[in-house]
C-alpha positions in Angstrom: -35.4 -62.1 -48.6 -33.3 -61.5 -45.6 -30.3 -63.9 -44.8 -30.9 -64.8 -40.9 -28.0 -66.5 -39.0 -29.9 -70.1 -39.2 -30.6 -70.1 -42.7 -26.5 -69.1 -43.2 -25.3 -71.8 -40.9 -27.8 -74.3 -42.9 -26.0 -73.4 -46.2 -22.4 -73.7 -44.4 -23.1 -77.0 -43.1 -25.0 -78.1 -46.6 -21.8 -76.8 -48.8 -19.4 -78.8 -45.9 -21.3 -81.8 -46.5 -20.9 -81.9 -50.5 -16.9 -80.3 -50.4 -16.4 -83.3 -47.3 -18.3 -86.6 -49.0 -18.5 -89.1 -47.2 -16.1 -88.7 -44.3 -18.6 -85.2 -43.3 -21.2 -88.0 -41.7 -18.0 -88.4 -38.7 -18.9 -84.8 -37.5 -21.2 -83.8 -35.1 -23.4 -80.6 -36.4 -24.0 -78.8 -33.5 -20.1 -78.3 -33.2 -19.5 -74.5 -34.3 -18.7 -74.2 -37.8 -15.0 -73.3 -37.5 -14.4 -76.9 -35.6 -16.4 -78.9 -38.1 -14.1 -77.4 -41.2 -11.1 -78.0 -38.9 -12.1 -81.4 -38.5 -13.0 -81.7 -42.1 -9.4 -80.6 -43.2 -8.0 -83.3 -40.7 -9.9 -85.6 -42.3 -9.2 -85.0 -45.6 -5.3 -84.4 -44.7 -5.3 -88.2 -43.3 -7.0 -89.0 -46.8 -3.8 -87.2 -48.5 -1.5 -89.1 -45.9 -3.0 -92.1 -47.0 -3.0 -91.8 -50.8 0.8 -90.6 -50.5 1.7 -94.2 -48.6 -0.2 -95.7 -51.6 1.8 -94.7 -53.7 5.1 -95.6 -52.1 3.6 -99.0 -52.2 2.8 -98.7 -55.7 -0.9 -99.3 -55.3 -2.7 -97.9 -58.4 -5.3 -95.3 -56.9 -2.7 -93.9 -54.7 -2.2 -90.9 -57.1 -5.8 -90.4 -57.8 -6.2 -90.6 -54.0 -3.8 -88.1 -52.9 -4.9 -85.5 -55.8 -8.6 -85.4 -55.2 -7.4 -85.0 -51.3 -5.3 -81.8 -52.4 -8.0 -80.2 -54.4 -10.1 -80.7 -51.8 -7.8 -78.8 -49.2 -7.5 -76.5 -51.8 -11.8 -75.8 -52.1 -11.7 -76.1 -48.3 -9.4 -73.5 -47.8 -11.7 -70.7 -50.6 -14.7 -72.3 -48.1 -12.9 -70.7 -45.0 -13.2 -67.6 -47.0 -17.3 -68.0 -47.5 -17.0 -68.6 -43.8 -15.2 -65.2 -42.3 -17.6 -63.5 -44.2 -20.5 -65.1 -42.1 -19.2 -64.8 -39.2 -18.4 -61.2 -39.8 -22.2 -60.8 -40.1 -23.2 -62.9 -37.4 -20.4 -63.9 -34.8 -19.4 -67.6 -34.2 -22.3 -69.7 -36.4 
């Protein structure tokens, strides 16, 4: 089976989808793919901004919020990796 550029892009945007929940239906998919994970890191960054002021209100999901924000900066930032390699192989996807 030969990997073509669309089927790549297709699996990028599908794997960006699960890693980003619900906040990945904000993004527009005919951005390049480099914007959209840019835009998906904002996101999730404004997610850790907000469970870090949830906690210094002493809300009770605030912690939970702000850690499943960092491990998802964390899996975004492996994903960048998954990424280069694609567009070593095809250019800007």
């Amino acid at each position: 089976m030969a990997v073509t550029e669309k089927a790549t892009r297709r699996a990028l945007l599908k794997l960006l989808s699960v890693i980003a929940g619900p906040a990945y239906q904000k993004v527009d998919e005919t951005e390049p793919c480099d914007r959209l994970i840019e835009h998906v890191i904002e996101l999730t960054k404004t997610e850790a901004s907000e469970g870090a002021a949830l906690i210094e209100s002493c809300a009770p999901h605030g912690k939970s919020m702000l850690t499943h924000a960092q491990q998802k900066l964390e899996i975004l930032s492996e994903f960048k990796v998954l990424y280069q390699l694609a567009k070593e192989q095809f250019g800007d996807i």
